[in-house]
N, C-alpha and C positions, 0 to 999 in steps of 0.2 A: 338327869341328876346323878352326880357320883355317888357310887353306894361303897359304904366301910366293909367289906369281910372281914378286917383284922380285927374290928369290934366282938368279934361270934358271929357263929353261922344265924342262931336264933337273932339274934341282931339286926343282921344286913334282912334277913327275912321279911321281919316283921317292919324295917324303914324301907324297903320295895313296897309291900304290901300300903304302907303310908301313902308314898309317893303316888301308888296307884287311883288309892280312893281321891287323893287331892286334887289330880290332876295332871300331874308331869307327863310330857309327853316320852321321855325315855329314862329308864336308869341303864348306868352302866359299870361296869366292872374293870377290874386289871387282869392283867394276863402274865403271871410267872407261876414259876416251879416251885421256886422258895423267894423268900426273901431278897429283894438287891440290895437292900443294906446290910446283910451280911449276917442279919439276927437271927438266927437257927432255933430260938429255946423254944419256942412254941409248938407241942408235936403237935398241935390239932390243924395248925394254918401252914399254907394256904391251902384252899380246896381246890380240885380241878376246875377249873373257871367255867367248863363248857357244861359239868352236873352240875355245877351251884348255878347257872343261867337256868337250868331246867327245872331246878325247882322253884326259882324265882319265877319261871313262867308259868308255871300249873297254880301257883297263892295268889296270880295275878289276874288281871282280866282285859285289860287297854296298854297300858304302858307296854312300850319296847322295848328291847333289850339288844345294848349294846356294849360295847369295851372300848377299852381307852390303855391301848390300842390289842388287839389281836397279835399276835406272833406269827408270824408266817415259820418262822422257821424252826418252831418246836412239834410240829407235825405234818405229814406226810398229805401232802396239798389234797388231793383225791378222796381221802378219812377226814378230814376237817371237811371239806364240801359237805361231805355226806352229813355229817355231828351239824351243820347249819342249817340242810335244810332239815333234818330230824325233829330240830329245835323249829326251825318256821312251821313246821306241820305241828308238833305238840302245842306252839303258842296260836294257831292258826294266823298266821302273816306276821308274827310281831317281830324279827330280826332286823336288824343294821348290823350288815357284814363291813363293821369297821376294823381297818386292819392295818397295819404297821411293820416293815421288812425286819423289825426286829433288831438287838443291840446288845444282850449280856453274857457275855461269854461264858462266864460259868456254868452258868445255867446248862449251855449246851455240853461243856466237858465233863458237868457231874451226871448227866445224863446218859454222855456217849452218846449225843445226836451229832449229826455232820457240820461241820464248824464251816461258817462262811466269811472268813475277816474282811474281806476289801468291801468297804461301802458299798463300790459302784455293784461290785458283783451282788452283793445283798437285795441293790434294786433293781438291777434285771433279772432274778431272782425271782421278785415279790410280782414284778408287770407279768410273768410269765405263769403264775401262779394266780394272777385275776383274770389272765386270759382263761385259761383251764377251768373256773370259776363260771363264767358265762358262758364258754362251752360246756360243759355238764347240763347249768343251768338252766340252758334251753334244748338241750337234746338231749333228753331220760330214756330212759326203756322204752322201750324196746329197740330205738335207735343204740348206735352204739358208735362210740366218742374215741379217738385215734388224736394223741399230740404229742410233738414231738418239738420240744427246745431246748435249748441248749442245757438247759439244768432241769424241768420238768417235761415226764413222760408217762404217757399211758398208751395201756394198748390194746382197743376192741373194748372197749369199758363198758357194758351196760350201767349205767347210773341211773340209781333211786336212789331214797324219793325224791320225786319234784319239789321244787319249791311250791308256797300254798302263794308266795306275792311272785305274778308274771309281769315282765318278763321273768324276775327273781329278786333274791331280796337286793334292796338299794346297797351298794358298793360307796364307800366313803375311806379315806387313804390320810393315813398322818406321815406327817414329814412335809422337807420345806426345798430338797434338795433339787439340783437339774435333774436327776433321774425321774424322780418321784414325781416332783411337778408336770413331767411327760407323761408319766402312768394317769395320772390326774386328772390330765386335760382331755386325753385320749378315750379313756374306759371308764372312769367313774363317775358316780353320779355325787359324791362332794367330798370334800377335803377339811381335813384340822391338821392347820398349819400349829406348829411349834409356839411358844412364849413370844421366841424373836421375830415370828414370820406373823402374827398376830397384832403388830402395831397400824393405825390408819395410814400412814405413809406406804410402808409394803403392800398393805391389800389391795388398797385404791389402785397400784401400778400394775400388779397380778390379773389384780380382776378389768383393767381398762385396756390392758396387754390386746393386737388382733388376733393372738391364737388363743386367747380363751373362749371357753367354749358356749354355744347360743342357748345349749338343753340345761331347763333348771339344774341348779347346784347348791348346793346344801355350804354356805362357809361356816364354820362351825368356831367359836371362841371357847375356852376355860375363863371362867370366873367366878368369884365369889361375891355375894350377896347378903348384905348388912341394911336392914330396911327395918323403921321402924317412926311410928307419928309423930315419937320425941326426934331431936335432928340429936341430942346429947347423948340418946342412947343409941343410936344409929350407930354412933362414934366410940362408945364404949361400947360394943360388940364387934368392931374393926379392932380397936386395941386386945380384946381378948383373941382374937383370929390374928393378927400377926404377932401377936407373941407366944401361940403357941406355933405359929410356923419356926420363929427366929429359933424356939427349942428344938423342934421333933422333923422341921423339912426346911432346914437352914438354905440348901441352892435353892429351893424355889422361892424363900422370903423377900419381899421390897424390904432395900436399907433402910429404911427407917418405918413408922406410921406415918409421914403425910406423903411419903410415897407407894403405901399401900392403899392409902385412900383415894390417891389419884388414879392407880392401876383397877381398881376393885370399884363394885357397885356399891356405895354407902350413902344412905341418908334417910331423909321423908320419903314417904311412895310418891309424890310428883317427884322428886328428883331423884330417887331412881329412874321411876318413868325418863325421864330426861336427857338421861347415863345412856340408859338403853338404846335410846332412840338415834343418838349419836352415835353409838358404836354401831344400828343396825345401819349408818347412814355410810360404813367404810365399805360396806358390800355383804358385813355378817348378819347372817339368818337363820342362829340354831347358839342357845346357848349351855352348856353343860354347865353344871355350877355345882358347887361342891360347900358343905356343911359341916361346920364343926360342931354344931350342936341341933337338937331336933327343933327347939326353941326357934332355930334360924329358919329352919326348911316349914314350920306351921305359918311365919311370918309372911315368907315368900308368897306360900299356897294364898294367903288371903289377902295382903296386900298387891301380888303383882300380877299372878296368874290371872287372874279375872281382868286385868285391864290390856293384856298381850294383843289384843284384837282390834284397841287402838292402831295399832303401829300398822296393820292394814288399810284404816280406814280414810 
């Protein structure tokens, strides 16, 4: 489940804390410095994503903790390892090292971090940096970790802590590109492809592809969830979620509502149930979902969560 920090810190706390007791199996966070809309007036936000994970992990007790997506390239690969597994050990196992080669320029110039423009380079970048990732990962202290690529390097590393999930925590990659898709197929353990790279036509061909890979994998969708026993009000809580998308997150909004209804899970719990079952039937098996109101996220926990085990049976 997506969690708001721009709502307040006491906010995204206390809807983790929610998410927790109901059931979810993960929340997850963003990862900037400031703002990529450009809105600066808030001195309080954003928080450093990796302390507000942390104490989203200490008020928590089950739920995971992930991002949507990680930045590889706002810190220094070898210090973020450590900041993951620090975080697996305080939540004892609960990380998904979900990660992303990163995309806002700013960011990196008001920073004065190393500026990586050309895509490609961005993604041999990021493969080199989940390599270094599972080498740490499985060779801690007292061994001691030597890599050497073309953009990341370490040298005689004793690394701690271990992860508390062996081999370490699960590896899941966004993006949709050839690079990526190689890191993907190669080293990770699942993938959240893009808006575009999330249609049943793409996936179906990805995932029926011979070089995908045999070891489970996590496909992971964004969606939203409008459920409810009226089917009228199922549909007046879609109109209220896309018209505040068309205000406050105009690229990501469907042009119109019956195009958001068709994108988005809405209706009765059988037909959600039904939505679901279809989309897990392109190859996805992990859904993030995201709330515009708490109203939407008690609905889900009680209408759908208890029937997910269906879709196993």
């Amino acid at each position: 489940m997506q969690l708001h920090p721009d709502r307040g810190t006491d906010n995204v706390l206390e809807e983790a804390q929610l998410a927790d007791e109901q059931g979810f199996d993960s929340v997850w966070l963003s990862d900037h410095l400031f703002s990529p809309g450009g809105n600066h007036s808030n001195p309080d936000l954003p928080l450093d994503t990796l302390v507000l994970a942390t104490a989203i992990g200490v008020t928590t007790k089950r739920t995971r903790l992930a991002w949507a997506t990680l930045n590889l390239t706002l810190r220094p690969p070898a210090l973020l390892a450590k900041s993951l597994t620090s975080l697996d050990q305080v939540t004892h196992g609960r990380v998904i090292a979900t990660l992303g080669s990163g995309w806002n320029k700013p960011e990196w110039e008001a920073y004065n971090l190393p500026i990586v423009e050309d895509h490609d380079d961005r993604a041999a970048y990021a493969r080199e940096v989940v390599e270094l990732f599972k080498e740490l990962w499985t060779h801690p202290a007292p061994e001691l970790t030597t890599f050497a690529g073309e953009y990341v390097h370490v040298d005689a590393l004793p690394f701690n802590p271990a992860p508390v999930q062996k081999p370490h925590p699960p590896i899941w990659f966004g993006g949709e590109s050839e690079a990526t898709m190689q890191t993907v197929k190669e080293l990770c353990d699942g993938w959240m492809p893009l808006r575009a790279g999330g249609t049943p036509e793409v996936l179906r061909g990805i995932l029926a592809a011979p070089d995908w890979p045999n070891r489970p994998m996590e496909i992971v969708k964004g969606a939203r969830i409008c459920v409810n026993p009226d089917r009228d009000a199922a549909l007046e809580m879609a109109r209220v979620e896309h018209e505040w998308m068309l205000e406050f997150a105009p690229p990501q909004a469907a042009a119109s509502l019956e195009a958001f209804v068709a994108r988005e899970i809405v209706g009765t719990p059988d037909e959600c149930m039904e939505q679901i079952r279809e989309i897990n039937s392109w190859g996805v098996n992990y859904l993030r979902v995201n709330f515009l109101k708490q109203s939407s996220q008690e609905a889900v926990s009680e209408h759908i969560l208890p029937r997910l085990e269906q879709l196993n049976a």
